[in-house]
KELO-858899 format. One record per residue (C-alpha): residue number from 0; x, y, z. Coordinates in steps of 0.25 Angstrom, whole numbers, plus 2048, in hexadecimal, padded with zeros to 3 digits. Each point is the difference from the previous one (the first is absolute). Last residue first. Layout:
<sites>
<site i="NUM" c1="X" c2="Y" c3="Z"/>
...
</sites>
This chain:
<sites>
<site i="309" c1="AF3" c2="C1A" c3="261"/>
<site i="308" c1="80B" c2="7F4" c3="801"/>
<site i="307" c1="7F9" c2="7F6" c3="7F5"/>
<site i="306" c1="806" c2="808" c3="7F5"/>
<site i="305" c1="80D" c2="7FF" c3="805"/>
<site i="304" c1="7FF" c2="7F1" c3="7FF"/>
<site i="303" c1="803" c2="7FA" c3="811"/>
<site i="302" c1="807" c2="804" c3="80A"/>
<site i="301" c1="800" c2="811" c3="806"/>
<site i="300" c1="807" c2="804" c3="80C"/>
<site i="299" c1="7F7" c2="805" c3="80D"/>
<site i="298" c1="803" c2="80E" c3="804"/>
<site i="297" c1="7F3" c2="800" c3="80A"/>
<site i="296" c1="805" c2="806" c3="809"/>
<site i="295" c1="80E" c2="808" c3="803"/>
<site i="294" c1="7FC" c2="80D" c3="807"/>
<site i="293" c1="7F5" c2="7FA" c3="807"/>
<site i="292" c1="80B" c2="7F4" c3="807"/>
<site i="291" c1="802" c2="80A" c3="80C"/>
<site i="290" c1="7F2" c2="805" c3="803"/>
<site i="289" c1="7FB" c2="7F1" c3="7FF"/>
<site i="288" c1="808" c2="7F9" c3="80A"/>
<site i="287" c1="801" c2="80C" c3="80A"/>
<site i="286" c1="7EF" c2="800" c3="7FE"/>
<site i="285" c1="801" c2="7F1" c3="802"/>
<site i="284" c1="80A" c2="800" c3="80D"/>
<site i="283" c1="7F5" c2="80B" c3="807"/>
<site i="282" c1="7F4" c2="7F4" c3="7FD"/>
<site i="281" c1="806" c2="7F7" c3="805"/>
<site i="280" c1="7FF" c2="7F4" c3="7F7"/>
<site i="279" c1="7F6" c2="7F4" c3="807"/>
<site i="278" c1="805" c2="7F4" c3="7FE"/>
<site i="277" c1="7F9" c2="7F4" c3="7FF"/>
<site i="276" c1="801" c2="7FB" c3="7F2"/>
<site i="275" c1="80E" c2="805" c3="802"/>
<site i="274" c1="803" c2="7F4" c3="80B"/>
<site i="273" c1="7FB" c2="7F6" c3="7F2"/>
<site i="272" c1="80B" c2="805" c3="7F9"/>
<site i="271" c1="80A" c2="7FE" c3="80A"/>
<site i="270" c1="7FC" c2="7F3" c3="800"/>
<site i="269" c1="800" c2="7FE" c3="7F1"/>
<site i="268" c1="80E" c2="806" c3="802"/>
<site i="267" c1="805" c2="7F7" c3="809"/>
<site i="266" c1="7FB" c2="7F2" c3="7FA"/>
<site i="265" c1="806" c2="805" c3="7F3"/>
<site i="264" c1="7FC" c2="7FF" c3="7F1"/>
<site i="263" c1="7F5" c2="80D" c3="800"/>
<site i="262" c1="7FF" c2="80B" c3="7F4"/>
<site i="261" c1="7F5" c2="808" c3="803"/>
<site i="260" c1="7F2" c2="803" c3="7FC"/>
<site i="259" c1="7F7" c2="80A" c3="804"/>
<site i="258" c1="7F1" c2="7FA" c3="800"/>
<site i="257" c1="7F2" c2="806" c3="7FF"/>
<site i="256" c1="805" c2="811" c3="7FC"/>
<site i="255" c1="7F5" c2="807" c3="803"/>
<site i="254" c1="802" c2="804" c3="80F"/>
<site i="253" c1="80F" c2="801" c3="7FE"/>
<site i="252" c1="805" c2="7FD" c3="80F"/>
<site i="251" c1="807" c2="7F4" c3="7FA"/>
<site i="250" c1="80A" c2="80B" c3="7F8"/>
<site i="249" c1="802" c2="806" c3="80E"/>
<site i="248" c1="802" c2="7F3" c3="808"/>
<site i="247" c1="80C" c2="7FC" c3="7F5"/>
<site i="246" c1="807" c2="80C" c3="800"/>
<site i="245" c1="800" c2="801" c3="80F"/>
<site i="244" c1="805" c2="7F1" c3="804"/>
<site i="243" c1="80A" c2="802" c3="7F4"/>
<site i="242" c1="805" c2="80C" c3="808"/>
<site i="241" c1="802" c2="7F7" c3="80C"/>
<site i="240" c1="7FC" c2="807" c3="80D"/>
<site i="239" c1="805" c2="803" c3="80C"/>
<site i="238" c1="7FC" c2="811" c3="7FC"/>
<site i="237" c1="80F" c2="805" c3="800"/>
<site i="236" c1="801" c2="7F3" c3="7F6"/>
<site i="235" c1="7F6" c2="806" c3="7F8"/>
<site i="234" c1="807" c2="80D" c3="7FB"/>
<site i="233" c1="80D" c2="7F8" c3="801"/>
<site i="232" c1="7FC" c2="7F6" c3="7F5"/>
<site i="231" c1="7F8" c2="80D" c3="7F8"/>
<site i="230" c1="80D" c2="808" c3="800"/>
<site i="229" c1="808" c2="7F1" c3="7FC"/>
<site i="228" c1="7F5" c2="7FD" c3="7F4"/>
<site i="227" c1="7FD" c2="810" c3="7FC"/>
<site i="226" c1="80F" c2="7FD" c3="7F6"/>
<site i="225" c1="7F8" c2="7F8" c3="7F8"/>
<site i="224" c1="7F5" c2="80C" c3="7FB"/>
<site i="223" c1="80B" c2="808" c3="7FF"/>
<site i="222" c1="808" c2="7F7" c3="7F5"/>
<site i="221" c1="7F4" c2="7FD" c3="7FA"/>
<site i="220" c1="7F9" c2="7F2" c3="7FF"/>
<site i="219" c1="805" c2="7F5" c3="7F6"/>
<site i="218" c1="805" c2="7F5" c3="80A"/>
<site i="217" c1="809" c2="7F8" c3="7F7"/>
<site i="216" c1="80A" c2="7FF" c3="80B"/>
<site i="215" c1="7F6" c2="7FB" c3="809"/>
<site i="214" c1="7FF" c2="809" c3="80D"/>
<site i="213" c1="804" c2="7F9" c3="80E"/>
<site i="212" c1="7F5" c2="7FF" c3="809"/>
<site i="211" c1="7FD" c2="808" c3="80C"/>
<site i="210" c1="7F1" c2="801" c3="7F9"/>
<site i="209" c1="7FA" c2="80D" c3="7F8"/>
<site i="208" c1="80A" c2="800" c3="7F7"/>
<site i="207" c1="800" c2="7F0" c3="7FE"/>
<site i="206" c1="7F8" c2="7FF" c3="7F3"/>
<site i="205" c1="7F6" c2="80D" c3="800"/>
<site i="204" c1="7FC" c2="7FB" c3="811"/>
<site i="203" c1="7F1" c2="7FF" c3="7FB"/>
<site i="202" c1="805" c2="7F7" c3="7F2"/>
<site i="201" c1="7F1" c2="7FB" c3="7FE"/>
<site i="200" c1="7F1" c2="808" c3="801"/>
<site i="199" c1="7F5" c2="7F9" c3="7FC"/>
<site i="198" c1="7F2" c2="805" c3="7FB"/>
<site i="197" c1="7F4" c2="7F8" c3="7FE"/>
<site i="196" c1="7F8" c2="804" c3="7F4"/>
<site i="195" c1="7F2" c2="807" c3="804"/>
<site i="194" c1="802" c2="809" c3="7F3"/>
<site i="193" c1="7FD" c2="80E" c3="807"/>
<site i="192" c1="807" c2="7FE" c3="80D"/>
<site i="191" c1="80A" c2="7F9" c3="7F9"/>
<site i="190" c1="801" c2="80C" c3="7F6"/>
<site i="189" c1="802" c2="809" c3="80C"/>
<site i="188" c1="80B" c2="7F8" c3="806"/>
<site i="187" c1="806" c2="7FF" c3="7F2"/>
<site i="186" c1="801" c2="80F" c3="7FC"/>
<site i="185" c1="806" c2="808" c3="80A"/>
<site i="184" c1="802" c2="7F8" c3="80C"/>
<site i="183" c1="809" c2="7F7" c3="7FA"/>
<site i="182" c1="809" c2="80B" c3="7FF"/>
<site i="181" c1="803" c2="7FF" c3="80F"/>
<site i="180" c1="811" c2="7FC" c3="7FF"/>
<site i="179" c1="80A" c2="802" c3="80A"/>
<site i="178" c1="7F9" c2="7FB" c3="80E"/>
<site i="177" c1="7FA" c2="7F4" c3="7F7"/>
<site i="176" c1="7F7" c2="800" c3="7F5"/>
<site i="175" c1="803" c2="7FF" c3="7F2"/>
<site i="174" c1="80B" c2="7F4" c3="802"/>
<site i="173" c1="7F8" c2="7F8" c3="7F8"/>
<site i="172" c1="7F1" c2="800" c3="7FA"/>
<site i="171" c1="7F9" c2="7F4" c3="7FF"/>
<site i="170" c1="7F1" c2="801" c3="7F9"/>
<site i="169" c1="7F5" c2="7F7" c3="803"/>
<site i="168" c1="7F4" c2="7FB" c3="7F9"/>
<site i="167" c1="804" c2="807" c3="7F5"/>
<site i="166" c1="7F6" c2="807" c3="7F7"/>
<site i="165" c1="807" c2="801" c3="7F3"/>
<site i="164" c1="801" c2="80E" c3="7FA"/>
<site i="163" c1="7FE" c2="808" c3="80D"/>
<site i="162" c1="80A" c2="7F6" c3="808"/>
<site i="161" c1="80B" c2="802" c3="7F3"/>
<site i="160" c1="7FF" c2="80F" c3="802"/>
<site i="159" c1="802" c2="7FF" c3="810"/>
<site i="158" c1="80B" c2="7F6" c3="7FF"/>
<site i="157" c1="807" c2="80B" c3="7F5"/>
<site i="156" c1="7FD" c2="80B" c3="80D"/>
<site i="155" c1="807" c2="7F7" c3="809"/>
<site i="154" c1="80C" c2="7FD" c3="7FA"/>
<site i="153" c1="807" c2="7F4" c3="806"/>
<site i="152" c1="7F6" c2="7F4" c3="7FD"/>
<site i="151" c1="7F6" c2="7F4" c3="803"/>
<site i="150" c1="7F2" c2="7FE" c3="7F8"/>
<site i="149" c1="7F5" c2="7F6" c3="804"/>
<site i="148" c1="7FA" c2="7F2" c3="800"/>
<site i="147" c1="7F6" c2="7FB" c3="809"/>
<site i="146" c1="7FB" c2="7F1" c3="802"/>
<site i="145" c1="80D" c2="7F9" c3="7F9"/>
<site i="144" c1="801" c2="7F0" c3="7FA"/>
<site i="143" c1="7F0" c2="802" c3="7FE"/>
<site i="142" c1="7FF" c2="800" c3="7F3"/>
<site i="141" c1="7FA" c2="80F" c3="7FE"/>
<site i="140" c1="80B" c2="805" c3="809"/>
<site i="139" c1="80A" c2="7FB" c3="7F6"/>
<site i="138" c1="7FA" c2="806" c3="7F5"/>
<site i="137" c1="7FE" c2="80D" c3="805"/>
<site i="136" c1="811" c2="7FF" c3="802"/>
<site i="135" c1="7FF" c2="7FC" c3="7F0"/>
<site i="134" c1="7F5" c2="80C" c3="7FD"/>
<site i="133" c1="80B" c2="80B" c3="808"/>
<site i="132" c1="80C" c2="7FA" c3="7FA"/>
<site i="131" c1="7FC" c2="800" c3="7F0"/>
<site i="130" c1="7F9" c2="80D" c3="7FC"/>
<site i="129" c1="801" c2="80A" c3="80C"/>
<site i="128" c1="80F" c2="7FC" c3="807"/>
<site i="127" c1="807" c2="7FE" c3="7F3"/>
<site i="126" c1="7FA" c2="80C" c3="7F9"/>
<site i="125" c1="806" c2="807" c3="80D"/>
<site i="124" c1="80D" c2="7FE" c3="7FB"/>
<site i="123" c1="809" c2="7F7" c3="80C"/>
<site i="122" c1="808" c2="803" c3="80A"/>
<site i="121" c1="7F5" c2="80B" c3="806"/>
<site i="120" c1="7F7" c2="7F1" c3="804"/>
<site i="119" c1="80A" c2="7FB" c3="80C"/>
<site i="118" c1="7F9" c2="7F3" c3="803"/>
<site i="117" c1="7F1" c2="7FE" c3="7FA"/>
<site i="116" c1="7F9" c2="7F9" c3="80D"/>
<site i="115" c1="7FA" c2="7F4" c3="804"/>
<site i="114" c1="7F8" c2="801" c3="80E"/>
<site i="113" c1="7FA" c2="7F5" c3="808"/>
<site i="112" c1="809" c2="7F7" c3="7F9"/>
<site i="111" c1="7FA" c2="7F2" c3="7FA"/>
<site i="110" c1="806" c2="7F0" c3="801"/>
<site i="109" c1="809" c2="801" c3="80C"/>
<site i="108" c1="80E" c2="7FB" c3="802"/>
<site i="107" c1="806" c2="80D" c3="7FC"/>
<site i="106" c1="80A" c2="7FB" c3="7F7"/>
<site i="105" c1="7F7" c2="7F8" c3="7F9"/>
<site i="104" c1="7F5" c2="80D" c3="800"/>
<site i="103" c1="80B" c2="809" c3="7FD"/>
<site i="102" c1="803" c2="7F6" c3="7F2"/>
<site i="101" c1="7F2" c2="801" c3="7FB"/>
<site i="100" c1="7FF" c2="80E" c3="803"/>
<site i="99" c1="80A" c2="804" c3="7F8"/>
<site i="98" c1="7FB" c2="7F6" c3="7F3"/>
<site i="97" c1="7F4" c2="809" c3="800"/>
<site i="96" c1="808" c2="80D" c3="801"/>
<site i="95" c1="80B" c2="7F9" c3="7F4"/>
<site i="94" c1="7F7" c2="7FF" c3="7F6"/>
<site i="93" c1="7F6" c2="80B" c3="802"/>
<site i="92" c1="80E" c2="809" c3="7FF"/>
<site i="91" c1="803" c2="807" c3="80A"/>
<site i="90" c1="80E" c2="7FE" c3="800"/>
<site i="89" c1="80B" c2="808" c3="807"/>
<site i="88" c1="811" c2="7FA" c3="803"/>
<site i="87" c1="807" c2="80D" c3="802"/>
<site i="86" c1="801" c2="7FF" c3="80F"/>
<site i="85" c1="7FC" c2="7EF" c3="800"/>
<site i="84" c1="7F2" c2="7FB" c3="800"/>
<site i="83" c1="7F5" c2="80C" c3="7FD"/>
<site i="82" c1="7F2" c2="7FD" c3="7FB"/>
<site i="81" c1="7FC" c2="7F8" c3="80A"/>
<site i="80" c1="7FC" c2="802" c3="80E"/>
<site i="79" c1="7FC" c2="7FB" c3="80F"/>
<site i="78" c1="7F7" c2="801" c3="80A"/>
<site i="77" c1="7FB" c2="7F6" c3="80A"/>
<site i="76" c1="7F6" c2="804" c3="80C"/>
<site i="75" c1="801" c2="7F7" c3="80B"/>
<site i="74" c1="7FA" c2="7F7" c3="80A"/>
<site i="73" c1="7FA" c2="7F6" c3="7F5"/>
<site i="72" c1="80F" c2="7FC" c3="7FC"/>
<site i="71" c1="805" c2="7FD" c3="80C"/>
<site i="70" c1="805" c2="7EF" c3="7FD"/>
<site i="69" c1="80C" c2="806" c3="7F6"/>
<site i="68" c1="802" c2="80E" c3="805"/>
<site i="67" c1="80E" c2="7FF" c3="801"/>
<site i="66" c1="805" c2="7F6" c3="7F6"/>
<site i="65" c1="7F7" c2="80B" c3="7F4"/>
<site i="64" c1="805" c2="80B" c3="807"/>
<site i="63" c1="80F" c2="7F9" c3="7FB"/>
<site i="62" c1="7FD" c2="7FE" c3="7F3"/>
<site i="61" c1="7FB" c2="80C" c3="7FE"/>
<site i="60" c1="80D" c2="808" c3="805"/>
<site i="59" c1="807" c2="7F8" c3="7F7"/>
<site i="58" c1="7F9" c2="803" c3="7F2"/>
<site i="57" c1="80A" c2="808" c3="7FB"/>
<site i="56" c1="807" c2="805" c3="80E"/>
<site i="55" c1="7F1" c2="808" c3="800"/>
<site i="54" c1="7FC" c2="803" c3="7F2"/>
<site i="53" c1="7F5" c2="7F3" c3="803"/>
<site i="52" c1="7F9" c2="80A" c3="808"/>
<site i="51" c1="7FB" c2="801" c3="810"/>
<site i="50" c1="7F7" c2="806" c3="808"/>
<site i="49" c1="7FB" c2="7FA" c3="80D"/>
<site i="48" c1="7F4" c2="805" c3="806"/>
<site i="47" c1="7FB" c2="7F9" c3="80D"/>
<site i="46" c1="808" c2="806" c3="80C"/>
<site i="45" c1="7FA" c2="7FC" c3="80D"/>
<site i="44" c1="80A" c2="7FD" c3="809"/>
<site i="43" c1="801" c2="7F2" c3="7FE"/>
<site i="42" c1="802" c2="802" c3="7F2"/>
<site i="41" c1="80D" c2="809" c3="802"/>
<site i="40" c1="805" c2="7F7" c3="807"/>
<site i="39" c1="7FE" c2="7F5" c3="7F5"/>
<site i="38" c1="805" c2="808" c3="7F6"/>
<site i="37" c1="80D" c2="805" c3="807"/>
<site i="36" c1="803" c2="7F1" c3="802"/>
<site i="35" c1="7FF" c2="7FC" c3="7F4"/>
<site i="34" c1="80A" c2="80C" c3="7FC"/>
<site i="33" c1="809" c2="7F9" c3="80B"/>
<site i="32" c1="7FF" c2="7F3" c3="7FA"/>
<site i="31" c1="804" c2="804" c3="7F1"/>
<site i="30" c1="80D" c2="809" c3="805"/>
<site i="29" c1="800" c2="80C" c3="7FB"/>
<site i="28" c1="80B" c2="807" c3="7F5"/>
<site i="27" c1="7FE" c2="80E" c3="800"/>
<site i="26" c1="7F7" c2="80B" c3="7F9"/>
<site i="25" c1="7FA" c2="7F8" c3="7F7"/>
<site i="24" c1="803" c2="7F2" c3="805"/>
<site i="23" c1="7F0" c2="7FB" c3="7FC"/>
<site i="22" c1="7FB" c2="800" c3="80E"/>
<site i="21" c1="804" c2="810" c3="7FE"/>
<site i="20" c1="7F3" c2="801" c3="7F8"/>
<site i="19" c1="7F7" c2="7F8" c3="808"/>
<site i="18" c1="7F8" c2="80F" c3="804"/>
<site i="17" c1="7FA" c2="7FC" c3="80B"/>
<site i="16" c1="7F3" c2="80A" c3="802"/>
<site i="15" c1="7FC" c2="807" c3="80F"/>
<site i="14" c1="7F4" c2="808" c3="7FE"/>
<site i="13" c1="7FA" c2="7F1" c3="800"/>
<site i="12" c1="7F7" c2="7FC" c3="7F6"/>
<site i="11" c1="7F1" c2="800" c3="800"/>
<site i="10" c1="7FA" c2="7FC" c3="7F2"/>
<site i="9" c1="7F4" c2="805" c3="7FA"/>
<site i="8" c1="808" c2="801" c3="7F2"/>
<site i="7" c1="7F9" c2="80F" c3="7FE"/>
<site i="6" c1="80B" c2="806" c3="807"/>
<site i="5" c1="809" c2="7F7" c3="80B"/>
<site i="4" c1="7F9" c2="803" c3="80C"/>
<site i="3" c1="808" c2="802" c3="80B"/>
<site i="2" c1="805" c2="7FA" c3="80C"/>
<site i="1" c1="808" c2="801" c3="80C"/>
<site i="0" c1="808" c2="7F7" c3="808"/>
</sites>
């Protein structure tokens, strides 16, 4: 497994980040001992960033890291949220942030988180994020329940205004870099650079069009943009590859990016996860790759308050 530094927290995680998100039944139901299982393979292969929200199956998928890495916690790096609970359920309130991380350090067995972080901060009017949220998530880092806090998100140039104003230890930014969508490279990779926050990159196969799986219904990519999945499945498949297997290697091969972060449940994909670590892309199938998804990049959708999608 490889290794980056995480910005200016010091810490080394692996390229390779569990996301718990699926642990929590988000995508399918999963069964509790398989999903331990996936965690403790993927910890005995090196992967040490686990990322995780109370959002998740409504506190679910929590619940269940917490069982699996009960007796490993000083071989990982925790991170988990607050802010965001249900899809329309937002508070970052002082309130409700320092009563958050009460409750994710019960469920996750563990009394601090390496990293606390502001869950899905365009919901909300930034006056929320500046005034009240930011000094409470301060607040938990200062008693010692969380060592770093930072910012998560979907518009990247909003995550980059926030990260000028409040100084993030890290900023979480989805589904902007992947073999469909690079403007993560505009503004936020450059501010990282200038900042010194650790930069994470999650959503690298843009929720299942870059895998063989089956697209959610509520999937909100373009049309074009969902119809690359089966010309991009034949594309690598003339190679012997997986086309999850490329998309992940490429977003890992970010040099600036510490960690990219997918969703992992199952024993089979954490190892087929762990085989992309390894691969080398040929170079011939990336340029295909990348010549026929140009005329449809980076046509990401917009969440969040209007005003917040600049």
């Amino acid at each position: 497994m490889q290794y980056r530094t995480l910005g200016k927290t010091g810490l080394d995680v692996s390229i390779l980040g569990f996301g718990a998100s699926p642990m929590g039944n988000v995508f399918d139901p999963v069964d509790e001992k398989e999903a331990i299982s996936a965690v403790h393979l993927a910890l005995d292969h090196g992967v040490n960033f686990f990322d995780v929200s109370p959002f998740y199956g409504l506190t679910l998928a929590e619940s269940r890291l917490g069982k699996a890495l009960e007796g490993k916690r000083k071989d990982i790096i925790l991170a988990s949220k607050c802010g965001r609970y249900d899809l329309q359920d937002f508070d970052f309130s002082r309130k409700r942030i320092l009563q958050s991380i009460d409750e994710s350090l019960t469920r996750l067995k563990t009394d601090y988180l390496d990293l606390f972080q502001l869950h899905d901060i365009e919901f909300v009017e930034k006056r929320i994020i500046l005034e009240e949220a930011v000094p409470a998530i301060q607040e938990v880092v200062q008693s010692g329940k969380a060592r770093f806090w930072g910012i998560t998100g979907l518009p990247v140039r909003y995550l980059a205004q926030i990260a000028r104003e409040t100084n993030p230890d890290t900023v979480l930014s989805w589904a902007h870099y992947n073999l469909l969508e690079d403007e993560i490279n505009d503004e936020l990779v450059p501010l990282s650079q200038e900042m010194g926050f650790g930069l994470m990159n999650a959503a690298p196969l843009m929720q299942r069009i870059l895998s063989d799986g089956s697209l959610p219904p509520w999937h909100r990519s373009p049309a074009e943009v969902k119809a690359m999945q089966p010309i991009l499945l034949k594309l690598c498949k003339s190679y012997g590859l997986r086309l999850s297997d490329v998309a992940l290697r490429f977003a890992m091969d970010h040099p600036l990016i510490a960690t990219t972060i997918v969703g992992m449940c199952e024993v089979e994909v954490v190892r087929q996860n762990l085989e992309a670590v390894d691969l080398e892309i040929p170079a011939e199938l990336l340029e295909k790759i990348l010549t026929l998804v140009e005329p449809v990049k980076n046509r990401m959708w917009f969440e969040g308050k209007e005003e917040n999608n600049i």
